[in-house]
C-alpha positions, 0 to 999 in steps of 0.5 A, a space after each residue: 748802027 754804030 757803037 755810039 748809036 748803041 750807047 744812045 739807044 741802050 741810054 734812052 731805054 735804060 735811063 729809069 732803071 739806072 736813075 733808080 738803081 742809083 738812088 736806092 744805091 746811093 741812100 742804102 749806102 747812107 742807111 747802113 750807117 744809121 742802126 735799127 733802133 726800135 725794139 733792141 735791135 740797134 746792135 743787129 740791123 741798120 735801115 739799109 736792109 730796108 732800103 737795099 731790097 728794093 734793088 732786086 726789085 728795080 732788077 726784075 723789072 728791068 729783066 721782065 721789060 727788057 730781057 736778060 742783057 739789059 738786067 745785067 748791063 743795069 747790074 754793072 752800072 749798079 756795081 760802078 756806083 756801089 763802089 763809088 759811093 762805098 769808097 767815099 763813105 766807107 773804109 776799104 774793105 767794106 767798099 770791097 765788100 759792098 761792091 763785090 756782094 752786090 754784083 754776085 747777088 744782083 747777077 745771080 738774081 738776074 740768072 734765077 728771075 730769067 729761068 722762072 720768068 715763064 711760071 707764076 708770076 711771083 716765084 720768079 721775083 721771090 726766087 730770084 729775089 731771096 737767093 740773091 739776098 742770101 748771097 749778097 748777105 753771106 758775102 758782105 758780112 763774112 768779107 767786111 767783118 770775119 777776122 775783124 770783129 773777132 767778139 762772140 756773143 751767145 744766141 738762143 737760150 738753155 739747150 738750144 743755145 750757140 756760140 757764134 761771132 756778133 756779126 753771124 747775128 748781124 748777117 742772120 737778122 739782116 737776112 730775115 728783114 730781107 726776107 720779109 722785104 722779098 715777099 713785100 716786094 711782090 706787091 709793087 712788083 704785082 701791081 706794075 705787071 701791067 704797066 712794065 710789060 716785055 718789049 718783045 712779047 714773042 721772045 720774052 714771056 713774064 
């Protein structure tokens, strides 16, 4: 098989998980610009950590159907178009930001779903889906905005009160959302279980 029949073939069967990791790409980058505006959260979340989740989704999906190669090559598309559409809608440095948390949270969730593919069905997707949002999170927030927004804004209330940057509580209430969309994540994940089944049952076992 020639290189570019590889090309045509890996095309034909990853075609889907692309378009969609595009998609999701595309309009989280749209949505981050856009605050949260319910229940006084406008100055902490943005739609895009409700739309952002759904990428780890897109990539168990594609690790469970076609392994832990083609996850990783949907990742590097994934990270080429973040970069894209970061550098046009957004300043250098939060393209920069952007583009290097989403490879290092997808490829770390693509590793973790890979190593608990083999146990209960949902702890891989949680895992893997929790771990790489708390790295993408940790990453994005603390390269697009420590040094930058230097404003200190006081969190909790008496005793149990802490000083910190605005943008550790941007980071933290983005996390929890992703949380909460981690475990609702499950559900379409569970519901496709039967439909998204391994190419290779003998190699691979979800």
């Amino acid at each position: 098989m020639t290189a570019i029949d590889e090309v045509r073939r890996e095309f034909k069967r990853l075609w889907w998980p692309v378009a969609a990791m595009a998609a999701v790409v595309v309009a989280s980058n749209i949505a981050v610009q856009h605050p949260f505006t319910h229940w006084g959260l406008q100055d902490y979340l943005t739609w895009g950590a409700f739309t952002y989740p759904v990428a780890f989704l897109i990539t168990d999906l594609t690790n469970r159907r076609f392994g832990v190669r083609a996850a990783r090559r949907l990742v590097a598309v994934g990270f080429l178009i973040a970069v894209v559409v970061s550098a046009v809608l957004s300043e250098p440095r939060i393209a920069a930001a952007s583009g290097i948390a989403f490879l290092a949270g997808q490829l770390l969730d693509v590793s973790v779903f890979n190593r608990l593919r083999r146990l209960v069905w949902w702890r891989a997707p949680l895992a893997s889906g929790l771990i790489g949002s708390a790295v993408d999170t940790a990453l994005f927030f603390s390269l697009a905005f420590a040094g930058a927004v230097t404003d200190v804004a006081v969190y909790g209330a008496g005793a149990w009160s802490v000083a910190a940057p605005v943008w550790v509580g941007w980071a933290v209430t983005d996390f929890f959302v992703k949380v909460a969309m981690a475990l609702f994540m499950l559900v379409p994940y569970g519901a496709l279980l039967r439909v998204v089944v391994p190419t290779d049952v003998s190699r691979i076992r979800g």
